[in-house]
N, C-alpha and C positions, 0 to 999 in steps of 0.2 A: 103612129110610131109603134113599132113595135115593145110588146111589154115587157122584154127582158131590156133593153137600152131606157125606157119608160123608169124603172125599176134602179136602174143602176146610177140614173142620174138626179132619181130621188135621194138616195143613198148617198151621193156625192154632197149635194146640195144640202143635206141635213146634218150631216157627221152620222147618221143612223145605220149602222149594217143591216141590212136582212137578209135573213135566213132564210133559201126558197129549194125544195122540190123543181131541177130543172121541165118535168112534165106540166111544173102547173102552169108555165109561162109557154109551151111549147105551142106555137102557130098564134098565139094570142096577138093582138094589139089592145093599145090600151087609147083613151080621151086624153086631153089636155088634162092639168089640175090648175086651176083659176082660181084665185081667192087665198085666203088665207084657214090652213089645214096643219092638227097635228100630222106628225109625221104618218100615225097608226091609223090618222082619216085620210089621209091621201093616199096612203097605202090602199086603204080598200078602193078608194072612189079608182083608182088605176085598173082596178080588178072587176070594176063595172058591176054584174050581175053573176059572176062566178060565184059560187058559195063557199068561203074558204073565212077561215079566223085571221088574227091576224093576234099575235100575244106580245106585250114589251117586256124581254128579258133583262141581266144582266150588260150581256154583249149587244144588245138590238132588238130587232124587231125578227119574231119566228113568223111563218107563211104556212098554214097547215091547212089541206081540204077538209069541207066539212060534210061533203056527202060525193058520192060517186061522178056527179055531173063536173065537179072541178077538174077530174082527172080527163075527161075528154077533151083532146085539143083542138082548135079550129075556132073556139066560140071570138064573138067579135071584140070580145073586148079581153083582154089580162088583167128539184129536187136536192138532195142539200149541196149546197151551193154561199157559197156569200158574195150575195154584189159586192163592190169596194165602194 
C-alpha cells in the first residue's frame, strides 16, 4: 500500500492528525500494522527502516527526517502536509 494512503488511514482510524513533509512519503510503500500499537509506534513501524522521528504535539503527531537517507525516495517501505 502505498505510504501516503498507509498514513492517512492511520490518521482516520485514530482521530491522530500527522504532520508530514510530502517528500518523506514520496514513492514509499509501507507493511501492514498488525497488533495492537500507539499511534506514534505504528506510525514508525509504517516507515519501516526510514530514519525519521516521529514527535506527539498538541494537534498530532509531527513526522520529521533524521538524517539525509529519509529524504530519498523509492526506499521500500514509508512535507507539511496533514493527513485528515
Amino acid at each position: 500500500m502505498p505510504l501516503a494512503r498507509a498514513i492517512e488511514i492511520l490518521s482516520r482510524q485514530t482521530g491522530c492528525p500527522v504532520l508530514i513533509d510530502p517528500i518523506l512519503m514520496d514513492g514509499r510503500t509501507s507493511a501492514a500494522v498488525k497488533g495492537a500499537y500507539t499511534p506514534q509506534a505504528a506510525l514508525l513501524h509504517l516507515f519501516g527502516s526510514v530514519h525519521i522521528d516521529v514527535t506527539a504535539t498538541v494537534s498530532g503527531l509531527s513526522v520529521s527526517p533524521l538524517d539525509a537517507t529519509a529524504l530519498t525516495s523509492g526506499d521500500t517501505r514509508s512535507g507539511l502536509r496533514s493527513a485528515p
